[in-house]
N, C-alpha and C positions, 0 to 999 in steps of 0.2 A: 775478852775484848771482841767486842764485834765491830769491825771495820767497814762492812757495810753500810751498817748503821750510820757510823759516822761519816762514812762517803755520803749518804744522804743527806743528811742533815748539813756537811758542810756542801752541798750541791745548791741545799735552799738559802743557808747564809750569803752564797758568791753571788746567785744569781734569782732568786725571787721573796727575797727578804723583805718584807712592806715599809724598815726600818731601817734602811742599809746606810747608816750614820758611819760606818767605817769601811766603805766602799769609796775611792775615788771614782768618778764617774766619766773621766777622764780618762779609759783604760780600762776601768773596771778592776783594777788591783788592788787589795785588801792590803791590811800588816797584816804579816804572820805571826804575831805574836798576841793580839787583837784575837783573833781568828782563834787563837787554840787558848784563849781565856773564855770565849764564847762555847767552846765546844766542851769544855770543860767542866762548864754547870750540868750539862745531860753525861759527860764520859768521862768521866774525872782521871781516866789512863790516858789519853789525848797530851800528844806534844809531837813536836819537831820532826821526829822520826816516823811516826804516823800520817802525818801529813804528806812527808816525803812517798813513801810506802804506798797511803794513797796513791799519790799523782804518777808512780812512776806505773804503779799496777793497774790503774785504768785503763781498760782495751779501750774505749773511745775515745779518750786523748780530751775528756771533759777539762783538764785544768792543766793552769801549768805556773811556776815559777817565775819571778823573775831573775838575773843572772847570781846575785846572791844569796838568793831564797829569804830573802826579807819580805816577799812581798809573794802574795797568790792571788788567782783568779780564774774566773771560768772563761773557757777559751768563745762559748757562744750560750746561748740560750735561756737570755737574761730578759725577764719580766718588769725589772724594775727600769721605769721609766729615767730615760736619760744617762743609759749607759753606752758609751763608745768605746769601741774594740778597735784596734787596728786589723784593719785586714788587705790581704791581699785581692789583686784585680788579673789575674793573669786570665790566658786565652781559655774558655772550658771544652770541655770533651763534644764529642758533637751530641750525645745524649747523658742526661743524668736523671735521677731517679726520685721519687717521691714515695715511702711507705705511709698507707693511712687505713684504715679500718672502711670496708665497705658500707656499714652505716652512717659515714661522712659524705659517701660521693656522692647526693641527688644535690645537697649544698656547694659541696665544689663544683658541682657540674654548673650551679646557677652562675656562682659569683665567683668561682677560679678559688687558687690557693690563696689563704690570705695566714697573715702572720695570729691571726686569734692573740693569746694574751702575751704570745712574746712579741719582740721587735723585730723580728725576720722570720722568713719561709724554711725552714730546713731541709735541704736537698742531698741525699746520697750519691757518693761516686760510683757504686755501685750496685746492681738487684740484689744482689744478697742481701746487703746493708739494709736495702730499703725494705727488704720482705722479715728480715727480723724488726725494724721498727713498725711496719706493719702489725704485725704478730701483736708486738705490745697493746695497742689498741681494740683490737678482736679481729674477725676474719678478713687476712691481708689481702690488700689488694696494692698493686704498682703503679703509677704515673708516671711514664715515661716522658722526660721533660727533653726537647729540641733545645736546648741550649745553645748550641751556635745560632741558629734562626732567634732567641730571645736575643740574645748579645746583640747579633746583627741588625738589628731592629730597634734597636738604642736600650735598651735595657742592662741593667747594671746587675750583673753577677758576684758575690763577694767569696772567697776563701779564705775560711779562717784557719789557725795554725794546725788544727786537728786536721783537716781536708774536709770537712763539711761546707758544701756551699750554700750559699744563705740570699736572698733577696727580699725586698717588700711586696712584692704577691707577682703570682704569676697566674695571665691570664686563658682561658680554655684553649685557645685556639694553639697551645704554644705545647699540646701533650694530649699524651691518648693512654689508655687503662689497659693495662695487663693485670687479669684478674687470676689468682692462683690458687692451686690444690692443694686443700690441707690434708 
């Protein structure tokens, strides 16, 4: 059983499915039992207990349950058009972080962060955070985002259940690059 595997695949079912017929998008909460009839046809060991196993073993906190476990979802970073999440609005830290691969930033630098094929900006509470999603894309580099000055400034910050903070773009003037040693 490779669970990876199937973390992935149910990563693109929750959240960048082109056919997501059993997605509410109202929530973005799937049935669980939907879910692992789908996962099925590629892992045919897939059920309940994997699913659970999943969600409980993901260090990023990508999905989560609803309180019976009837229903799952990804808690952000959904592509398909016309998915609402509930999120939180609370006060943020006075900086937060942005990992992205330095052959992005002559782009960010023109037109700021923008949300590309998801529906929000993904922001780290942390450099750490941000320098391993860095990493993911090739040589990390950080944006150090002023997030009180955004907030303060009318801009809407979101927190979703994992702690990833999310917006519709953020403009230059609102972050500066820390660029790091590999």
């Amino acid at each position: 059983m490779n669970l990876e595997k199937i973390s992935k695949k149910l990563s693109f079912l929750l959240r960048h499915c082109t056919e997501p017929r059993y997605i509410d998008l109202n929530g973005g909460w799937a049935d669980v039992n939907e879910i692992i009839r789908v996962l099925k046809i590629n892992y045919s060991e897939t059920n309940k207990s994997i699913l659970e196993q999943i969600v409980a073993d993901d260090k990023k906190g990508r999905y989560s349950f609803n309180d019976d476990h009837t229903k799952i979802r990804a808690n952000q970073g959904h592509s398909i058009p016309g998915v609402i999440i509930e999120m939180e609005q609370p006060e943020p830290p006075e900086l937060l972080y942005h990992g992205t691969a330095t052959r992005f930033l002559s782009k960010i630098m023109e037109e700021g962060l923008k949300p590309m094929s998801r529906q929000y900006v993904h922001i780290s509470p942390d450099l750490e955070t941000a320098i391993e999603v860095g990493k993911r894309h090739g040589n990390p580099v950080v944006l150090i985002i002023k997030a009180k000055e955004f907030v303060n400034d009318g801009n809407i910050l979101y927190r979703s259940s994992n702690g990833v903070w999310l917006t519709k773009e953020v403009p230059c003037k609102y972050f500066s690059i820390q660029y790091i040693d590999n």
